[in-house]
N, C-alpha and C positions, 0 to 999 in steps of 0.2 A: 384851224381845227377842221377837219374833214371827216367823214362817217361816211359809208358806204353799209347800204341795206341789199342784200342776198336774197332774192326774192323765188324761192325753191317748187315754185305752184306749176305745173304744166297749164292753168290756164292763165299767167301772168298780167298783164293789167286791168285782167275783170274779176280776179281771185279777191275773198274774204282775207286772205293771209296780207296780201298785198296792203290791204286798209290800214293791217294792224303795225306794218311794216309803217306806211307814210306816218300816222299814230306819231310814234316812235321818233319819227325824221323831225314833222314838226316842233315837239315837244323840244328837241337837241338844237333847233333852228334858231328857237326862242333864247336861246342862250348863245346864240353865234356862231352854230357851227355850220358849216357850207355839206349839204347834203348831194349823193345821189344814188341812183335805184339800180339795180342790175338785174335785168330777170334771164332766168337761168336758160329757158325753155327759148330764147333768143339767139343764145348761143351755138358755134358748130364746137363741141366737146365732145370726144372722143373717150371710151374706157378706158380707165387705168390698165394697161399689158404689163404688170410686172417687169417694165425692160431695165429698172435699177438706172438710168443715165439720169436722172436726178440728182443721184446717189456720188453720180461717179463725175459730173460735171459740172454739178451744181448747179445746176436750172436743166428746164423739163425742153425736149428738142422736137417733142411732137409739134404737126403744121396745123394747129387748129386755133380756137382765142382763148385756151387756157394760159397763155405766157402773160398773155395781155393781162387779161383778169385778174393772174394773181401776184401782178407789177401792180393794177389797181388798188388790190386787198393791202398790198406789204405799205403801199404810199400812204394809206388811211392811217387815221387815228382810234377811231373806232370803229366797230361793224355790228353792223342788226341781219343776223339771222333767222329767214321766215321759212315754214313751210306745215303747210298742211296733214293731218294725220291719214297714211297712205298701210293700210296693213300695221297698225301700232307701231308704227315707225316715222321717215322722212319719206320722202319721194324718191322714183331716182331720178333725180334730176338734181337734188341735193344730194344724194347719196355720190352722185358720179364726184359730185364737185369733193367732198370729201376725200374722197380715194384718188383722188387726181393731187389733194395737197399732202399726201402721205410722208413727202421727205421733209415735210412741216414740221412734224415732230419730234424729228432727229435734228434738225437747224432750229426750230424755236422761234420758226420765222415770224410769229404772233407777240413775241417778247415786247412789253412795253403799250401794249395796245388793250383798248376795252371795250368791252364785249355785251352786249345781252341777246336773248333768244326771243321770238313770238313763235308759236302755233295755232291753228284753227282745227277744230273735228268738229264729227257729224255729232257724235255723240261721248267718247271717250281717250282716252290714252294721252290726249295731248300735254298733261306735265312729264309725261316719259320724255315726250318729243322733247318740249323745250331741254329738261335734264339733260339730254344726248347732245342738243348741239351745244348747251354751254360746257361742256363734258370735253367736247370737242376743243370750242376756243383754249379753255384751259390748258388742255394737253399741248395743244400747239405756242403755250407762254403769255395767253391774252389772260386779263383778269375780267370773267363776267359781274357785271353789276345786277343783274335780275334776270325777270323772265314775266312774257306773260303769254295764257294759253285760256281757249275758252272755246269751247262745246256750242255750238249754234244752234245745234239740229236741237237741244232743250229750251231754250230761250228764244223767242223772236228778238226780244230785248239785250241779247249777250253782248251781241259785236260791239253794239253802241258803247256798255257797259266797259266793254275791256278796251276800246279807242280810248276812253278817258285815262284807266291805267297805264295803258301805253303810252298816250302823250306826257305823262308823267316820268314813266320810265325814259324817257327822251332825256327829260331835265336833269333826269340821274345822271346819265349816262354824259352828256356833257361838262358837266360839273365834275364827275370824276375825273375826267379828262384834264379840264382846265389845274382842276387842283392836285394831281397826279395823286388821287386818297389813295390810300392804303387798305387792303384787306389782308390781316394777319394770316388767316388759315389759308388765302389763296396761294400769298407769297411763303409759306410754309410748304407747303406742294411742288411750287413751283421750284422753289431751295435741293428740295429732296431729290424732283427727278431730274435735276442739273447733275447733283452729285451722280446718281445713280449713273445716266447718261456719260456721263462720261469718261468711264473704261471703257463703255460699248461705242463709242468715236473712236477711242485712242487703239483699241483692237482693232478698229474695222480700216483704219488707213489706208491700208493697199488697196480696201475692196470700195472703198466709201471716200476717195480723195479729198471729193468736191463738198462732202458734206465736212472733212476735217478741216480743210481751210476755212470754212465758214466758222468753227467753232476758233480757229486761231487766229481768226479777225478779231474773233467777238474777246479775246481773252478768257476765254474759259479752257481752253489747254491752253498747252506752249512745250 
């Protein structure tokens, strides 16, 4: 069982986000699972240019470490999602990562995989944050198990506070894993926008190759 934590801070291994990210690692570790950390701000990642060869190839052909990365992501079991509150939102340093796995959600390439989110703020937004990126995993076919987010700049005492829920979320989040649980309204969601999704593969063939063979692997056309 493996898990990989996404660690979205531009200051990376001296970030608050980072803490709640290990939190998390540990808590999953304690239950067996092989951990590791990825910080974003590490990486040479490139904008998303709209050039659709994802689309059309079925993997991304740009020369930077997003192929790697998201060969790292698809390998995992599950993934911990961190980032700091930057303008009521993610960073862009998660945000690129986002936009970079765009053809995620036309392949489902999270399908099978479980998920939770952390955020850190000064002061606010951050259950929006965590919302967005489990919002995220979902879309992309992961099922998130939780979330944890907490405001520092009010509390000297938060971080600590929310380490503890974290490491807890860990145990969830493993345990999910191992016993493949079930969340009805996720896989309800999940059910819906296969169906939905899929005139929009079977129309797009000519224009979306690499994403229909991907769905004619998975059996979900033919």
């Amino acid at each position: 069982m493996k898990i990989v934590g996404i660690n979205g801070s531009p200051r990376g291994g001296r970030s608050a986000t980072l803490q709640l990210i290990e939190a998390v690692l540990e808590g999953a570790k304690e239950k067996g699972a092989e951990v590791d950390v990825v910080h974003l701000i590490d990486l040479d990642l490139k904008f998303r240019n709209a050039c659709s060869a994802c689309f059309q190839e079925g993997k991304c052909v740009d020369e930077d470490d997003f192929p790697n990365l998201y060969e790292k992501i698809k390998a995992a079991d599950g993934l911990v999602l961190g980032s700091p509150v930057y303008f009521d939102l993610v960073t862009g340093q998660m945000k690129l990562l986002i936009d970079r796995m765009a053809d995620g959600i036309q392949c489902q390439s999270l399908t099978g995989k479980y998920g939770c989110s952390v955020a850190t703020s000064g002061d606010h937004a951050e259950p929006a944050v965590v919302a967005y990126l489990n919002h995220f995993l979902q879309m992309l076919g992961a099922t998130p198990v939780g979330n944890v987010g907490v405001a520092i700049g009010k509390d000297p005492g938060a971080l600590a506070k929310a380490k503890e829920t974290a490491h807890e979320l860990g145990k969830t989040l493993a345990e999910a894993i191992q016993t493949r649980r079930q969340y009805p309204q996720i896989e309800a969601f999940h059910k819906r926008f296969q169906e939905k999704f899929k005139a929009v593969i079977a129309g797009e063939k000519p224009e979306w190759p690499g994403d229909y063979d991907h769905w004619v692997n998975q059996a979900w056309v033919w």
